[in-house]
VEXKE-997432 format. One line per 10 residues: number of its first residue (from 1); their letters; for each residue x negated, y, z negated of N, C-alpha, C. Coordinates in nm, 3 decimals, always signed. Each point is the difference from the previous one (the first is absolute). Example, Ala and Ser with C-alpha at 12.3 -4.5 7.8 and 13.67 -1.06 7.14 Angstrom:
# VEXKE-997432
1) as) -1.319,-0.569,-0.780,+0.089,+0.119,+0.000,-0.090,+0.120,+0.000  +0.035,+0.105,+0.072,-0.082,+0.119,-0.006,+0.077,+0.109,-0.073
***
This chain:
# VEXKE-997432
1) xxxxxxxxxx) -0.374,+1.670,-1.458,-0.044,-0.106,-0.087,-0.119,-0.070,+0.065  -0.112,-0.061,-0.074,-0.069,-0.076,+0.044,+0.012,-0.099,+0.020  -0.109,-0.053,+0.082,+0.031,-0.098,+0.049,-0.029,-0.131,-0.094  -0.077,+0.022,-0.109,+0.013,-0.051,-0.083,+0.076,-0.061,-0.102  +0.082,+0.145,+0.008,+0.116,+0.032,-0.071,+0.116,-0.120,+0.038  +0.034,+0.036,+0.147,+0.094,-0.063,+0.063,-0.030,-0.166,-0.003  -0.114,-0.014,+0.018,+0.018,-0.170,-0.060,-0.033,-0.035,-0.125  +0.030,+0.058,-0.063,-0.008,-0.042,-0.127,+0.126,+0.011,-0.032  +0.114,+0.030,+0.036,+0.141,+0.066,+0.029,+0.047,-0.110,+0.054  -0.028,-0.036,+0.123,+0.067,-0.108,+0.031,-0.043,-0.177,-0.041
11) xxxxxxxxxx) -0.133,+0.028,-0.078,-0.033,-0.151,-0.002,+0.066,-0.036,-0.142  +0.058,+0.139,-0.095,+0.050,-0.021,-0.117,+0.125,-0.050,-0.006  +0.081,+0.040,+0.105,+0.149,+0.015,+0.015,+0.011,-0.144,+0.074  -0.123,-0.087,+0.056,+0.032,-0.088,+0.070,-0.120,-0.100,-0.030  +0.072,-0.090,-0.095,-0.113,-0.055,-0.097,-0.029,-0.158,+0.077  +0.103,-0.014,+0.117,-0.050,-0.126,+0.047,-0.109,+0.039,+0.109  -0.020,+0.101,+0.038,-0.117,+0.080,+0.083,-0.159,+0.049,-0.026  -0.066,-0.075,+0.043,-0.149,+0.022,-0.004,-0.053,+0.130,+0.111  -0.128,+0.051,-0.043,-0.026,+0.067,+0.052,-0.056,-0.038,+0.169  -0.045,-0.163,+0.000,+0.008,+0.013,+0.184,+0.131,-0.023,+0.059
21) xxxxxxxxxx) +0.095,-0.028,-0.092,+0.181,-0.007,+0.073,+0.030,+0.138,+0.053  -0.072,+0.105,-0.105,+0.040,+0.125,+0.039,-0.083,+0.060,+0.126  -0.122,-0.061,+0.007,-0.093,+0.073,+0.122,+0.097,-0.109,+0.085  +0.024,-0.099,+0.054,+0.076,-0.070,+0.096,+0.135,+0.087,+0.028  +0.042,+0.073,-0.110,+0.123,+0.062,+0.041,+0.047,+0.126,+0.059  -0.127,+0.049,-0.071,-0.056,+0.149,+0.058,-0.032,+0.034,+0.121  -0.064,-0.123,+0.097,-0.089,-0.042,+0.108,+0.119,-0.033,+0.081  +0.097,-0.062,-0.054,+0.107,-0.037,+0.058,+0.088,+0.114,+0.042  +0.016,+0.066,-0.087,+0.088,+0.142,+0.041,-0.092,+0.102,+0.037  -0.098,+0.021,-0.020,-0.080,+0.090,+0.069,+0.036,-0.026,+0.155
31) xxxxxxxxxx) -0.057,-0.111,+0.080,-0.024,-0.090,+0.088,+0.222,+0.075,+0.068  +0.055,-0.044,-0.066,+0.138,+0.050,+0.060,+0.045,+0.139,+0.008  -0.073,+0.105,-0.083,-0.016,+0.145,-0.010,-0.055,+0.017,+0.131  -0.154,-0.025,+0.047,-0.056,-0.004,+0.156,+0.035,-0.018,+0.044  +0.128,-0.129,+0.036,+0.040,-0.035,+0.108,+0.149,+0.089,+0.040  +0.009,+0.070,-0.086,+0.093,+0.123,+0.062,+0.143,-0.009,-0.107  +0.018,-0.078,-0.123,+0.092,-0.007,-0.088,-0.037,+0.118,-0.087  +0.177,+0.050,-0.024,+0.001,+0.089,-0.080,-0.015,+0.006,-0.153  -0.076,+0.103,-0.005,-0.001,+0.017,-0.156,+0.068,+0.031,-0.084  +0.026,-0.087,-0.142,+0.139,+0.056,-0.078,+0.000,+0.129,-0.098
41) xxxxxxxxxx) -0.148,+0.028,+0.004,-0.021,+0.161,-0.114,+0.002,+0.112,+0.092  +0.017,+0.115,-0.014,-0.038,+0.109,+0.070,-0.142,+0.054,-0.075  -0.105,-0.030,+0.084,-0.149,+0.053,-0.020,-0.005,+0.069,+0.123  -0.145,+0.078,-0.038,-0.077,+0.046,+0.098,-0.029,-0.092,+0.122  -0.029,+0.078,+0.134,-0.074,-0.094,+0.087,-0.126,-0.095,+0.024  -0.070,+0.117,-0.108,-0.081,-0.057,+0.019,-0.015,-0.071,-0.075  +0.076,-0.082,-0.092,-0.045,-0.112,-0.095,+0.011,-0.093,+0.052  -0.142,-0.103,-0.071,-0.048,-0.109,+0.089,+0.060,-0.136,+0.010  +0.039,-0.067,+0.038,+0.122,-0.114,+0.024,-0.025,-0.060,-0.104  -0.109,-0.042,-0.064,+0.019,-0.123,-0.085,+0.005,+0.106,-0.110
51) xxxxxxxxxx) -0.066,+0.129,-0.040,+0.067,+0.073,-0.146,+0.153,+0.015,+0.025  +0.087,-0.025,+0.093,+0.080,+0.018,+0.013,+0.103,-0.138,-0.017  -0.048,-0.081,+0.030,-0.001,-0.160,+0.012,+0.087,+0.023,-0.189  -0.143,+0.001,-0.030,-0.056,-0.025,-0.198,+0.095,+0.090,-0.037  +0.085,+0.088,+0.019,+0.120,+0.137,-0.055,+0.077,-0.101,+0.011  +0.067,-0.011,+0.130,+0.134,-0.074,+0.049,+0.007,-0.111,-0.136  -0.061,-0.126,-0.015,-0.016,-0.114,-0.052,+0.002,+0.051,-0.174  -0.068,+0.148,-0.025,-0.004,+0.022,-0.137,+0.112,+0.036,-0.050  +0.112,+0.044,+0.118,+0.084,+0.050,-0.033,+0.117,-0.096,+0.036  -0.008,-0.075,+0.023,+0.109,-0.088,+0.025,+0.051,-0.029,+0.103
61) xxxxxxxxxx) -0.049,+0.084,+0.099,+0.071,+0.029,+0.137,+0.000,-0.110,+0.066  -0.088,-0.072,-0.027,-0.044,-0.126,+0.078,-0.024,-0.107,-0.090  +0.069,-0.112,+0.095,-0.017,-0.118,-0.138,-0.080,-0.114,+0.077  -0.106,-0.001,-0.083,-0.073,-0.126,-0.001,+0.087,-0.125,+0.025  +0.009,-0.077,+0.076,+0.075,-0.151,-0.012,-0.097,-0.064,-0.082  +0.099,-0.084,-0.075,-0.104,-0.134,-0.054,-0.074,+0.061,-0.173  +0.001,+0.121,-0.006,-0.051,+0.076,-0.131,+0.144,+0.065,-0.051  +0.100,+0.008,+0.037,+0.105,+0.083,-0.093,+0.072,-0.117,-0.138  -0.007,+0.065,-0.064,+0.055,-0.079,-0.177,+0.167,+0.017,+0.034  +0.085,-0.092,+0.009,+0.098,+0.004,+0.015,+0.099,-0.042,-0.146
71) xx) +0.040,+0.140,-0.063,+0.060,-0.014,-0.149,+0.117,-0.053,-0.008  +0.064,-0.071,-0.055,+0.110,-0.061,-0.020,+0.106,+0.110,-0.047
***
């Protein structure tokens, strides 16, 4: 998926989320991918931390604090 794709994916599903909440969050988990935390998809190696970042988050794997809609 693109990367396009993928935020447009997650900024839909998470409507209290702007697009610099999402570069802050991306940057944020990228930033913890480098520092030696594991990743929750099985990709290639060589995919690059923050396209990898932008999967995790599109897919749910990872939750934004402070942006999740909590349904009654």
């Amino acid at each position: 998926m693109k990367v396009e794709e993928l935020t447009a994916k997650i900024l839909d599903n998470n409507p209290s989320m702007d697009s610099y909440q999402l570069a802050i969050a991306v940057a944020t988990r990228t930033d913890e991918l480098l520092n030696g935390a594991t990743s929750k998809l099985n990709v290639l190696k060589n995919t690059k931390a923050a396209d990898l970042a932008l999967m995790e988050i599109a897919e749910g794997l990872v939750v934004v604090e402070g942006f999740v809609d909590i349904e009654d």
